[in-house]
N, C-alpha and C positions, 0 to 999 in steps of 0.2 A: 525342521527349523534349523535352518545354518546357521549358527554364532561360531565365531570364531574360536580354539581355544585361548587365546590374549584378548579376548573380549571381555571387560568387566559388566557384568548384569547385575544390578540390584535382585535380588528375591520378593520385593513388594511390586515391580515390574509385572505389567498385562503384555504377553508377545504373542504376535499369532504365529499362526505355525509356518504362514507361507512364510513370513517376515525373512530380512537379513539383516545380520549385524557382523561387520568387518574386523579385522585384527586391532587390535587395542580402542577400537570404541566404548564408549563409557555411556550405558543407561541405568541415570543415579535416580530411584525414588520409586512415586504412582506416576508412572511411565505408560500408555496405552501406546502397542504398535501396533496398526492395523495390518489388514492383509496386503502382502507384495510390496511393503516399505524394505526400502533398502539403507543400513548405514553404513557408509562406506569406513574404509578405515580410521581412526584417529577423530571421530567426531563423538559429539558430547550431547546426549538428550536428558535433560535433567528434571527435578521438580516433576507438580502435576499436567505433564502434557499427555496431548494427546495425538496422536499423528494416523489420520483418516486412511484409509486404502492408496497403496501405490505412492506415496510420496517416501521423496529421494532426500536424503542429507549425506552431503558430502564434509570431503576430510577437512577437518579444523573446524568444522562449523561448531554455532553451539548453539541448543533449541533450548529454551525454558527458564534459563537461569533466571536469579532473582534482581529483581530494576533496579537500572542507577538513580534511586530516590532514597533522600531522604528522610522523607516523611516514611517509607517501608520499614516496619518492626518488626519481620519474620512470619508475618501471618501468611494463611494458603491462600493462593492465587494460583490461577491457571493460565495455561499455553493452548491454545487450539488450532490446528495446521490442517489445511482441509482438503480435500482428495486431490491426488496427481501434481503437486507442487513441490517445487526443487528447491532445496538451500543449499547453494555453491560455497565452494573452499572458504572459510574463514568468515563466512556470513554469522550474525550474531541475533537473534531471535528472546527479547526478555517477556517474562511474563509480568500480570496484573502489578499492583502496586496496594490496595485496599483490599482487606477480607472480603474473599468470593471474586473478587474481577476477575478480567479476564484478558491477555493478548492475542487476538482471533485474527487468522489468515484465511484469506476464503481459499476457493479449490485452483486447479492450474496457477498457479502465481509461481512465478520466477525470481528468486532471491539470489543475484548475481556475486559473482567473489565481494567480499571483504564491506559488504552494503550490512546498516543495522535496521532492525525494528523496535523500536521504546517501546517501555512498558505502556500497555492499555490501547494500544495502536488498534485500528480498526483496517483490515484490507479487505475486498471484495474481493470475487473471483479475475482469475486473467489478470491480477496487478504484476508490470515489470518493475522492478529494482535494478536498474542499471549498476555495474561496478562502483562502489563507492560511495552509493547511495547514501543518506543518513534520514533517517527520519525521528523526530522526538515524541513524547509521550504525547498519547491522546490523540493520536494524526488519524486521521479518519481519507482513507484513501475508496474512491470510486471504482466500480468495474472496469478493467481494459487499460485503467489508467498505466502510464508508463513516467516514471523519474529517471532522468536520464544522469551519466556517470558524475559522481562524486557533486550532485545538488545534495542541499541541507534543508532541511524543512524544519520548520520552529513549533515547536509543541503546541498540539489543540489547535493546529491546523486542517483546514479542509481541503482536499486535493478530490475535482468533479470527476465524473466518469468522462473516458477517455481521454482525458487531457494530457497533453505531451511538456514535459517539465524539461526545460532546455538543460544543456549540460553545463556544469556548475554553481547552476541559481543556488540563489538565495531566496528561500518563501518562507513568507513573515503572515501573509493573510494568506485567505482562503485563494484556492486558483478554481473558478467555473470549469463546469464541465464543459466537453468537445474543442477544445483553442487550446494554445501553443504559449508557452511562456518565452521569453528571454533569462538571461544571465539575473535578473534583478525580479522576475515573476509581474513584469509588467503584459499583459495577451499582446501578443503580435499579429495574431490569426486564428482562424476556424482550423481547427485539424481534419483539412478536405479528406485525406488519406484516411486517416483511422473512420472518419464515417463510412466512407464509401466500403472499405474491407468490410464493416460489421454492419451492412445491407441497409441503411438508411434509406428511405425514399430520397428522393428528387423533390421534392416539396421539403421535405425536413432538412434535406443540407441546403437548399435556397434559402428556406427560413432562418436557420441560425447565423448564416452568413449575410443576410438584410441584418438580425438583433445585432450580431458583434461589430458591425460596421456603422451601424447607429451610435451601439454603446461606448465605444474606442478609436472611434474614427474622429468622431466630435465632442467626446469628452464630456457625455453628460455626468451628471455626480447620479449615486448607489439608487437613490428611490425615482429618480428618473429615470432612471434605463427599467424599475420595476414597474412603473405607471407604463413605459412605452410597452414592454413583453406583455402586459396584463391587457392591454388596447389589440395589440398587433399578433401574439402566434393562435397558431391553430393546431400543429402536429403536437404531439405527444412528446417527440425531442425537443419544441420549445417550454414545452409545459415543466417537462424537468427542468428547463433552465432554470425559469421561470421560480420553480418551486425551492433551488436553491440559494437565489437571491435572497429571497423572503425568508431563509433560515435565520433565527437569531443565536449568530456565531460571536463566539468571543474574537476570533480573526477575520470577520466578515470583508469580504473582498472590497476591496478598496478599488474604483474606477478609475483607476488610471491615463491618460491620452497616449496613445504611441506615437510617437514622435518617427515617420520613417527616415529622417535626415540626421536623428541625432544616434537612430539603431547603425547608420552608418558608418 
C-alpha cells in the first residue's frame, strides 16, 4: 500500500492495500478505501465514507465532510462514492445531514473542478458535474444525467435521466428525463445525442420526441401532458417518462411553453 510519508492517515481508517494515498493527503475518521482508489496529493477524505474500487480524488478535493445545514448536530452520517468515479481539484462532496443518512454517488460519475454535492444528494451511475456545478441538498440526479458548468440546482430537486442542464441554469423544479434545459431550466429539446449514444431504439427516440413536442411545443399544463403520455407511449423510455411525472415531488416540474423567438 503506497501512502505517502506526508500523508496523514487516521488509525480508525479501512485501507486496502492496492489503494494510494499521495503527499499531504488527509484521511480523517471510519474512512473505507477500496481497491485501486487513488488520492492524489493534498486531498481530504473525511467522516464515515466510503470509497468503492478504483475511484480517483484529486488535489484539493474534499470527500465526506459534514453539511452546510443547520439543522446537523454532529450526529453519523455517511458518504458513499461508488466504483470508478473521479472527484477533480477542488470538488467538495458533503455527507448526510440526519442520524444514519446518507450522500450516495453512484459508480463512473465525473465530479469536475471546483463543482459541489449537498448533503443527502442522490447521484446515479455515469452523472457528469461540469466545472462549477452546484447542486443543493436532497437533488436527486438520474443516470447519464450531465449539469453543465457553473448551473445551480435548488434543493430537493429532481434532475431525469439523461437530461443535459444547460450551462449556467438556474433549476428550481424538477428537469424530466432525456431533453435539454436552457439558462432558466425551461426543455428546449429531446436530447437526440445522449439517446442515440446510449442505444435507444428508433421507436423510443421517435416517441419521446412526439411527447416533448406535444408537451412544450403547445404548452399543455403538468396532468395534461400526464393524461396525453398515459393515452399515447408504448416503449419503456416513455413509460419512464411517464412514471416521472406522476412522482409526487416537492419541485414537480413545472410545464413550461418554449418560446423559440424569445430563446433568441
Amino acid at each position: 500500500m503506497p501512502i505517502h510519508p506526508t500523508a496523514v492517515v487516521d488509525s480508525a481508517a479501512e485501507i486496502h492495500p492496492s489503494a494510494s494515498i499521495g503527499a499531504h493527503a488527509v484521511v480523517s475518521g471510519n474512512v473505507e478505501i477500496g481497491p485501486d482508489c487513488e488520492l492524489l496529493p493534498s486531498s481530504v477524505v473525511m467522516g464515515h465514507t466510503t470509497l468503492a474500487a478504483g475511484c480517483r480524488v484529486h488535489s484539493f478535493a474534499t470527500v465526506g465532510d459534514s453539511p452546510q445545514d443547520f439543522k446537523y448536530g454532529g450526529a453519523v452520517s455517511f458518504c458513499r462514492i461508488g466504483e470508478g468515479t473521479a472527484i477533480r481539484e477542488g470538488a467538495t462532496v458533503h455527507r448526510g445531514t440526519a442520524p444514519g443518512s446518507a450522500t450516495v454517488i453512484g459508480s463512473r460519475c465525473m465530479l469536475m473542478t471546483n463543482s459541489h454535492v449537498g448533503h443527502d444528494c442522490q447521484l446515479s451511475d455515469g452523472v457528469i458535474l461540469v466545472s462549477g456545478a452546484l447542486l443543493g441538498g436532497h437533488v436527486q440526479v438520474g443516470a447519464n444525467a450531465i449539469i453543465s458548468g457553473n448551473a445551480a440546482v435548488h434543493q430537493h430537486v429532481r434532475i431525469g435521466e439523461l437530461a443535459l442542464v444547460g450551462i449556467l441554469a438556474r433549476i428550481t423544479q424538477d428537469v424530466p428525463p432525456f431533453c435539454i434545459t436552457d439558462q432558466e431550466g425551461t426543455v428546449v429539446a429531446e436530447n437526440r445525442v445522449g439517446m442515440k449514444r446510449a442505444g435507444f431504439t428508433v421507436d423510443e427516440r421517435h416517441e419521446l420526441k412526439a411527447a416533448f413536442a406535444a408537451i412544450y411545443r403547445k404548452g399543455i399544463g403538468r396532468n395534461e401532458a400526464m393524461r396525453y403520455l398515459e393515452a399515447t407511449v408504448k416503449t419503456e423510455a416513455g413509460r419512464r417518462l411517464l412514471s416521472f411525472y406522476a412522482h409526487d415531488s416537492a419541485r414537480s416540474s413545472r410545464v413550461r411553453l418554449f418560446d423559440p423567438q424569445q430563446a433568441a
